[in-house]
Every structure is written in C-alpha cells, then in structure tokens.
C-alpha positions in Angstrom: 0.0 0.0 0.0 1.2 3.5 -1.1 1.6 6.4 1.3 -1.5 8.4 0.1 -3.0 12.0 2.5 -5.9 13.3 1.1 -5.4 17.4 2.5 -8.4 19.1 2.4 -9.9 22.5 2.6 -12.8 24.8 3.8 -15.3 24.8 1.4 -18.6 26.5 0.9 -22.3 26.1 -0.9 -24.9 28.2 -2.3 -28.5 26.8 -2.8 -27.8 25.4 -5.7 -23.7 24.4 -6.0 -21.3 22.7 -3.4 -17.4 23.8 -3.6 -14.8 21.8 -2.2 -11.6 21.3 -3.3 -8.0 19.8 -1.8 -4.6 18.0 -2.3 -3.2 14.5 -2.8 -0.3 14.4 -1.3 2.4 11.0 -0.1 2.9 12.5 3.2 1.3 15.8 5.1 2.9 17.3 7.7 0.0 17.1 10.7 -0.1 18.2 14.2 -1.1 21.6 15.2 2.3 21.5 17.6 4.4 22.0 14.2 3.3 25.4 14.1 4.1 26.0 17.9 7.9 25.1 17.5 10.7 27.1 18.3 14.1 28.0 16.3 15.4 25.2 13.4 12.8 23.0 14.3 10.0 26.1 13.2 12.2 26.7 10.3 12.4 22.7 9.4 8.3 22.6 9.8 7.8 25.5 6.9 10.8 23.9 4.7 9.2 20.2 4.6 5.3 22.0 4.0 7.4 23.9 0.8 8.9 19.8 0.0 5.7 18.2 -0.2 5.4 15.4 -3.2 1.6 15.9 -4.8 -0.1 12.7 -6.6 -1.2 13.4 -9.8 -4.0 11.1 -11.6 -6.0 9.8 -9.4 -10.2 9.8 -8.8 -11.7 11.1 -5.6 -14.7 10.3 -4.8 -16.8 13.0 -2.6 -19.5 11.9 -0.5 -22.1 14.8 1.5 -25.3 13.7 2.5 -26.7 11.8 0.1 -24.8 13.1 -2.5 -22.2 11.3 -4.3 -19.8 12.5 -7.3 -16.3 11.5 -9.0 -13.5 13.2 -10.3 -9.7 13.2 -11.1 -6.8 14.3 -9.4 -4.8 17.8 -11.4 -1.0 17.1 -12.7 -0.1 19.3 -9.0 -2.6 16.8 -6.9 -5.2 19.3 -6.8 -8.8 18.5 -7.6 -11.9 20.3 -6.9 -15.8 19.5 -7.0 -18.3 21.9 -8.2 -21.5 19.8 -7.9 -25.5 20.6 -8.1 -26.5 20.7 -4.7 -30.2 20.6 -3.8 -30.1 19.7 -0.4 -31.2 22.0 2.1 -29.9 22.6 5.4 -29.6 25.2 7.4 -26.6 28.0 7.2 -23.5 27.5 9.2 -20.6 25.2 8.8 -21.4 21.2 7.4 -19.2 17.8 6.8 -18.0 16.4 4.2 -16.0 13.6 3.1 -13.5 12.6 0.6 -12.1 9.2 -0.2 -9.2 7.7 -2.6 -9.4 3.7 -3.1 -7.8 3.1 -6.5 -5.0 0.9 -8.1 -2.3 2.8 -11.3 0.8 1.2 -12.2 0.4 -1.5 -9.7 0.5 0.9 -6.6 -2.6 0.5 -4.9 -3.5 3.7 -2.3 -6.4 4.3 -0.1 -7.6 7.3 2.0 -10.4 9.0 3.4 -10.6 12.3 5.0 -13.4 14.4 6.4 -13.6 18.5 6.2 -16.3 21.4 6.4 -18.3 23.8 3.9 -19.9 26.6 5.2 -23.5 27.8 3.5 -24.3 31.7 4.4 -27.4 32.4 6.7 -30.1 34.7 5.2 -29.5 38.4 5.0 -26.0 38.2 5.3 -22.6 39.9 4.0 -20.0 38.0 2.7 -16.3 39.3 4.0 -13.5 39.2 1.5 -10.1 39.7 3.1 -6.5 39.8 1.8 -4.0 37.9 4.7 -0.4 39.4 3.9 -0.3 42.9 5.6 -3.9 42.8 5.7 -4.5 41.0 8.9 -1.1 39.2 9.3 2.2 41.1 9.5 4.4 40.0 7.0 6.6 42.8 5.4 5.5 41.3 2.0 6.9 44.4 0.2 10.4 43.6 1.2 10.8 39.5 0.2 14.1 38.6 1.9 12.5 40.1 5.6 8.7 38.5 4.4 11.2 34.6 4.1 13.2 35.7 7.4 9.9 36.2 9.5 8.2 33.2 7.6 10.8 30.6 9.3 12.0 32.2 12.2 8.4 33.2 13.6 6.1 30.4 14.6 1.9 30.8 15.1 2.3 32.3 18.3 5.4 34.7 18.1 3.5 36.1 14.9 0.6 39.3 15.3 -2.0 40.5 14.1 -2.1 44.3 13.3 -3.8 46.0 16.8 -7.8 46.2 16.5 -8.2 44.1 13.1 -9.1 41.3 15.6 -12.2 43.3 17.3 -12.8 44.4 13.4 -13.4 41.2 11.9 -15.1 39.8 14.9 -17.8 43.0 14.3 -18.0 42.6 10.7 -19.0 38.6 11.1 -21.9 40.0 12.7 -22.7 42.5 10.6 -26.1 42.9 8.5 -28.2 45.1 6.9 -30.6 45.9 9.1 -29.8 44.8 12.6 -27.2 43.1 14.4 -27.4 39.2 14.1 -25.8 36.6 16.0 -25.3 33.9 13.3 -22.0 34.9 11.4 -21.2 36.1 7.6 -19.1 34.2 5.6 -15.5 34.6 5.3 -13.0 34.3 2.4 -9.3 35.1 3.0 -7.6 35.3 -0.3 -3.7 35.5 -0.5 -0.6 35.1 -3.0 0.2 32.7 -0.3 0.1 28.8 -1.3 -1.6 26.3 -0.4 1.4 24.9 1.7 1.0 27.6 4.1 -2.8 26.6 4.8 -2.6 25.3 8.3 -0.2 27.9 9.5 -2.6 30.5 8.1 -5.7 28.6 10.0 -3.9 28.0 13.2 -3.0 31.4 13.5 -6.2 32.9 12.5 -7.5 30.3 15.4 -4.9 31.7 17.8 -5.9 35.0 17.6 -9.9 35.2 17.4 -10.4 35.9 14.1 -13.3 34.5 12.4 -13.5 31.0 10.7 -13.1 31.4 7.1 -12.7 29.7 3.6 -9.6 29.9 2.4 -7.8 30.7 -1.1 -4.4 30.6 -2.0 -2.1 29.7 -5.1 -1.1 26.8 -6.8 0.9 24.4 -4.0 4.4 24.3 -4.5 6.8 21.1 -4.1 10.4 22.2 -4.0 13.0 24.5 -2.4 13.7 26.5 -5.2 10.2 27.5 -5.4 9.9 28.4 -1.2 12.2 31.2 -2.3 9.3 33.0 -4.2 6.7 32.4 -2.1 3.8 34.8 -2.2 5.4 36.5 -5.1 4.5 36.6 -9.2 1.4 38.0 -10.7 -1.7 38.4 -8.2 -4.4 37.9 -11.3 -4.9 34.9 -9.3 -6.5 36.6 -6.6 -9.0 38.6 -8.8 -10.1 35.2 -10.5 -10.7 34.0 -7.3 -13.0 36.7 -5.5 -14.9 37.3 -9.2 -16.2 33.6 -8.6 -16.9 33.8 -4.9 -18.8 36.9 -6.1 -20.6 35.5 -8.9 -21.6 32.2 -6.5 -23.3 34.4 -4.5 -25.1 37.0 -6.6 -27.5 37.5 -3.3 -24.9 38.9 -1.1 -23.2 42.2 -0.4 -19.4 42.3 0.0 -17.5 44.0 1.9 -13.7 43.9 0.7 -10.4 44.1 3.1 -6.9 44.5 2.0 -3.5 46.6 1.8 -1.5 49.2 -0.3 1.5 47.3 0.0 0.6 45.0 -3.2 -2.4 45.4 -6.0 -5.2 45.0 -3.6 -6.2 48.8 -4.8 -6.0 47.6 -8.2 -7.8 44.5 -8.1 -10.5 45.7 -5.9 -11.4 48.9 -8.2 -11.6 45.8 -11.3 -13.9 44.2 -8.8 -16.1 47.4 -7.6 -16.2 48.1 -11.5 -17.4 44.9 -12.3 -19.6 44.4 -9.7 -21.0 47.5 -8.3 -24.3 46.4 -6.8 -22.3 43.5 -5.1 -20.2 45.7 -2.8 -21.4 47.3 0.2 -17.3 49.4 1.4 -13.6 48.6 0.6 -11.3 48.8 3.3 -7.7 49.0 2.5 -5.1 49.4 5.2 -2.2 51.8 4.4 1.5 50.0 5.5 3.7 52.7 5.2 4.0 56.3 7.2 1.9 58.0 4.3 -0.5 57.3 1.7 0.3 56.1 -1.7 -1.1 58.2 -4.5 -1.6 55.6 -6.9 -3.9 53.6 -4.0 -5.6 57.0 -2.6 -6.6 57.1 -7.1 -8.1 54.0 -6.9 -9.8 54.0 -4.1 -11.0 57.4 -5.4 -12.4 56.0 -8.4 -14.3 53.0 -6.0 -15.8 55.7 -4.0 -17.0 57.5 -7.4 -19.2 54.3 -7.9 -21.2 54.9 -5.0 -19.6 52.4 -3.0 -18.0 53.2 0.9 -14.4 52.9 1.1 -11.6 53.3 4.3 -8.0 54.4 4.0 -6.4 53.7 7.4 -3.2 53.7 9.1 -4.8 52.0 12.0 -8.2 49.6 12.7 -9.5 51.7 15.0 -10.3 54.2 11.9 -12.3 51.4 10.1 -14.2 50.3 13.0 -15.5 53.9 13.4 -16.2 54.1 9.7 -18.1 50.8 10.3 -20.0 52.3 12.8 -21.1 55.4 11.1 -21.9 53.5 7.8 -24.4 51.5 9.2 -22.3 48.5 8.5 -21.7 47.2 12.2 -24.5 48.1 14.9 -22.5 47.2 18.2 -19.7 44.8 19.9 -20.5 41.4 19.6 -20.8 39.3 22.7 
C-alpha cells in the first residue's frame, strides 16, 4: 500500500452548488504542535510544508449527505468538485467527506478524510479579506525580511495588526438591518500557497479571528520555489474573488486589503465589475503616508457609490463601520 493523504480545505455552498476542493499528497505534515515550535525545528516545519510530493492522476470520490460524485486528481494533486446541490440545510458550517481507493501502475493507495463547507445564513454579508499585511504582518513588500519572519516566527510569536481582531469579529456580525448573532461568511484570499494553509488557520484560530474559507495559489513542491513564495502575478486573486462573487449574486461584500501589493488595483476591477455586489472597501495603508496611486483608486471606488476606508490603524475602520451603518455594536 502507497503512502497516500488526502489534505483538504474549507469549502462552501450556495442553494444550488457545493465547492470543495483539496490535495493528494504521499505525506502531510500534521499536528497543530508544528506550528508552535521554536528555532530550526519552526524553520524545518515550513521547509518540509514547501517539499511536499503531490499525486497526480488519481479519482476522488466526494460523499455529503446523500450526494455522491467522482472526479480526477490535477497534474499538482489538486482537484476540486463543483456539484448541483439541492439539499437544504440550514446555514453554518457542514461535513464532508472525501475518499481515494484506486490501483495505477500497480501501486494500490487508499484514504479518506473528512472536512467542512460553510453555506451563508439569510440576509447576510459576505467578508472578502487579503492575509499578507492585511491581517497578518508580513513585510511582503520587502521579500528577503517576508522569508526571514516566515521561518523564524512560529503561530504564536506572529501578530495580528492592533484592533483588526475586534474588526473582523464586528463585521462577522454584521447585517443590513440589525445586528445578528449567526456569522457572515469569510473568504481570506492570499498570494500565499496552499502549503501555508494550516499555519494561516492556526493562527487565525490563535488569535480570534473568524473561521473562514480559504484561497491561496497553486501548491508548491520544491526549495527552489519556497524562495518565491507569495510573489508573481496576483491575477490569481482577482479570478478568485470574481467567482466567490458571482456564487453568491444575493450577497453584499465588503472587501479588506492593503496598499502594499495590488489589492487597490484589483478591488477597483472588482467594484467596476460588480458594483451592486459591494457594500465598502477597506484598505489598510503600510507605510507612514498614503500612496497616490492607492488613494486614485480607491477614489475611483468611491466615485461608484460604494464606501471605502484608508487607514493607518483599525480603529479608523471600525469607526467608519459604525457610522456607515455596516456594524451596529460589539459582539458578545
């Protein structure tokens, strides 16, 4: 029997479709305690998630309620079900299962794993954030410091920006006409990999902010890509958020990010493309002033009709929150 992990991910449903979507790989590294390490051994816990050895070819099977479907395993491992899905239950987070039980080239492998989707409650917003400098201090402008913190920081040594915390938590209980105690949906969207997924989750656990669907870039499986990481194009990210969008044509978003990459950029594309889908922008400013070329696009947002938040500090956007409307009070 081949070594065979089946590493899956947060997923989510409308009322009609169910997204999930995951990794084969020979050998995950597990245990939450990895990301609690200290020193080399932090440093050797990030290295072996960047050496990971996908499985290409195989069929998955995907099992949820009832529900049963097939397909194949991506060249990188990566496969991803987008299925009709008529059941109906109620919003908040669900199982689901995925299994691999197949024979190629005389290798037989077998796994099973279990994860959640989340389907959104009535009346709700959906939250869009960037992680990088958004929520997550990373000096992603600078690469060499962004690898230097990557390996020499684990889950707990790393912080969150003061405030975004109490943010978040107010915006997953934020609606349109009164506060509400079930919570919005989440996406965090990053130039990130996948390899960094369970780092990203524990910290997010660690430090109160709200359970969320995850979506990152194309896994990597060697050194000489961990040197890279987060970098390239970002078009990624804007293919990403126009389908979360377009899956959920009944919700208003409400769109967090940074000036210290294209998050400006994308989310004016975005606001322009989508206008009647976005209820404010928030975009946190990383340096000691503005940037005119961010300050211009979120210029041209706010020419759309839409609310949008420049801030140096989280505190200014939970104020603009307030007095949009878009949070009513501090959840319990």
């Amino acid at each position: 029997m081949e070594r065979c992990d089946i590493k899956l991910y947060r997923g989510y449903a409308n009322k009609k479709e169910l997204v999930v979507f995951g990794h084969l790989v020979e050998k995950y590294p597990s245990g939450d305690h990895k990301y609690t390490r200290k020193g080399f051994r932090y440093a050797r816990t990030i290295l072996q998630l960047f050496s990971i050895k996908t499985i290409p070819s195989l069929k998955v099977t995907l099992r949820v309620g009832s529900v049963v479907a097939e397909t194949t395993a991506e060249g990188d491992g990566y496969f991803r079900f987008q299925i009709p899905y008529t059941e109906k239950p109620d919003g908040g987070w669900h199982k689901y299962e995925v299994s691999v039980d197949e024979e190629i080239n005389g290798k037989k492998y077998q796994a099973t794993s279990e994860e959640e989707f989340f389907i959104p409650y009535t009346s709700s917003y959906g939250i869009i954030s960037d992680i990088d400098d958004t929520f997550l201090i990373s000096h992603s402008r600078r690469s060499f410091r962004k690898l230097f913190v990557l390996l020499s920081k684990n889950v707990q040594a790393r912080k969150p920006f003061d405030d975004v915390v109490k943010h978040y938590q107010l915006l997953s209980f934020a609606s349109r006409v009164h506060p509400q105690i079930q919570s919005n949906i989440f996406f965090y969207v990053s130039s990130s990999e996948w390899n960094l997924y369970d780092m990203i989750v524990r910290f997010a656990e660690l430090n109160g902010l709200p359970k969320a669907i995850l979506k990152l870039k194309k896994i990597k499986s060697g050194l000489d890509d961990f040197v890279t990481t987060g970098g390239g194009s970002h078009g990624h990210k804007l293919r990403k958020i126009q389908n979360v969008i377009g899956f959920y044509p009944e919700l208003q978003f409400i769109l967090l990010g940074d000036d210290s990459q294209k998050d400006p950029e994308i989310y004016e594309e975005i606001c322009r493309e989508f206008p009647k889908s976005i209820r404010a922008v928030y975009i946190r400013q990383t340096r000691t002033r503005s940037k005119p070329l961010s300050s211009m696009h979120i210029k041209n947002i706010e020419n759309l009709g839409i609310d949008t938040c420049y801030f140096a500090h989280s505190n200014k956007a939970i104020i603009h929150s307030l007095e949009k409307g878009i949070v009513f009070q501090t959840p319990a």
